[in-house]
N, C-alpha and C positions, 0 to 999 in steps of 0.2 A: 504494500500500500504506500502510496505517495503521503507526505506530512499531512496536506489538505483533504485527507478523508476520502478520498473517490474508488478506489477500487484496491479489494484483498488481493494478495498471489492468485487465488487459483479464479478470478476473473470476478467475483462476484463484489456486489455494490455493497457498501456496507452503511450503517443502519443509519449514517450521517448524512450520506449522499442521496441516500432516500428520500432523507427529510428535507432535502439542500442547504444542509447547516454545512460551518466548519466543527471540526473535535472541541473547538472551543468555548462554542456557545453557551449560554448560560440557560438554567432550569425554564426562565420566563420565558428566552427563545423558542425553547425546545415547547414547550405546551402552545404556547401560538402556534406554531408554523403545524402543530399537531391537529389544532383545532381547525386550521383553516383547511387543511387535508383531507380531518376526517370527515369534513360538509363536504368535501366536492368529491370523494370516490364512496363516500356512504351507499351503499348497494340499493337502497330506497329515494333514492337524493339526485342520482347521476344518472346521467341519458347513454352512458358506458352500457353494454352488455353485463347481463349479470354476474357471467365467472368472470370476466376481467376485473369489473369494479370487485368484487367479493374478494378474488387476490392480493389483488390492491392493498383494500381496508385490510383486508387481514396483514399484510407485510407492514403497514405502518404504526397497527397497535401494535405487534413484536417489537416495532423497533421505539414506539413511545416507552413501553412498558420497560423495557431496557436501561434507556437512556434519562428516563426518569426519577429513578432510582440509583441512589447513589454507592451504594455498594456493587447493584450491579452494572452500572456506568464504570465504574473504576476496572473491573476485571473486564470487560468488552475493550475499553484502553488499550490495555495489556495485551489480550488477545489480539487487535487489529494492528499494536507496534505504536500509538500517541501515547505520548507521555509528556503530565502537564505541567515539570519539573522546568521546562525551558520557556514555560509562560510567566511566571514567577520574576518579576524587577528586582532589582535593588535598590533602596533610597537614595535618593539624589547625595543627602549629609548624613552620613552613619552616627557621626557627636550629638546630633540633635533631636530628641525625642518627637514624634510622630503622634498624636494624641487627636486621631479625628476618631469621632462615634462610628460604628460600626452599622451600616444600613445591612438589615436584615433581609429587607425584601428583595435584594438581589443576591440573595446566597443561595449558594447551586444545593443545599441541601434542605432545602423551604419543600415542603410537602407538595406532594404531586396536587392531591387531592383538596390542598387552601385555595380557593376561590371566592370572590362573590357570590352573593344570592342571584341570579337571573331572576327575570321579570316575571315566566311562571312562576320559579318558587315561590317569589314574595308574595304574587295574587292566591298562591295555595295556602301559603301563611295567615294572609286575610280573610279567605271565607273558611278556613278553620276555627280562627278567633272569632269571625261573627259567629260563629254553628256555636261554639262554647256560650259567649253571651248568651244568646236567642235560646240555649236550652234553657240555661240559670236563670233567666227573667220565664221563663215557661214554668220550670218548677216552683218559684213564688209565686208566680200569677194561680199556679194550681193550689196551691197551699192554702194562699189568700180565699179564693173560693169556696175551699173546704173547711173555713174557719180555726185551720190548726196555724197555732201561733209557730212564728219561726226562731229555730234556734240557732 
């Protein structure tokens, strides 16, 4: 394989060039470029034939699920020959202490699975909450009816 991720020894594309990232990329990358993938070869989604798309999506969750994970990211590395020892700088002033805050949401080991709520969720969020309300004012209004005091 070439440094820039495009193909193994024995001819086959490996899980970066799939996604057309570099070995480099960071977690955020990789879930974008996964998301925007997995709508357009989605076997329900695409105007693709269905064993092409179906191949497809299947080859790109192998390689999300992969690369998303940081343990197993680290041994795919290894196995394809990156190693991220030569991405790693030196500070400009060694004598000088470096004291910036550490932003977390760009750390390649941020959970696959941390996202926002989507629009459905939240609207399922909300008529879950009204169904709660609407029951608990149902059961006082029943209560009230049947003249039993509430406790």
């Amino acid at each position: 394989m070439t440094p820039n991720g495009t193909k193994l020894p024995g001819g086959n594309t490996t899980y970066y060039s799939l996604l057309g990232l570099h070995p480099s990329a960071s977690v955020i990358d990789i879930r974008r470029v996964y998301r925007e993938l997995s709508k357009q070869y989605h076997p329900d989604t695409t105007e693709l034939p269905a064993s092409i798309a179906t191949e497809k999506f299947q080859k790109i969750n192998e390689a999300y699920a992969t690369l998303s994970h940081p343990e197993r990211r680290l041994s795919y590395d290894v196995k394809i020959g990156y190693s991220r020892f030569g991405v790693i700088q030196t500070p400009t002033d060694l004598n000088q202490s470096v004291h910036k805050p550490y932003d977390y949401s760009k750390s390649m080991y941020l959970d696959a699975s941390d996202r926002p709520l989507s629009s459905g969720e939240i609207f399922v969020l909300f008529v879950l909450s009204l169904t709660i309300v609407g029951c608990l004012l149902l059961a006082i209004a029943i209560a009230f009816l049947r003249g039993k005091a509430i406790v």
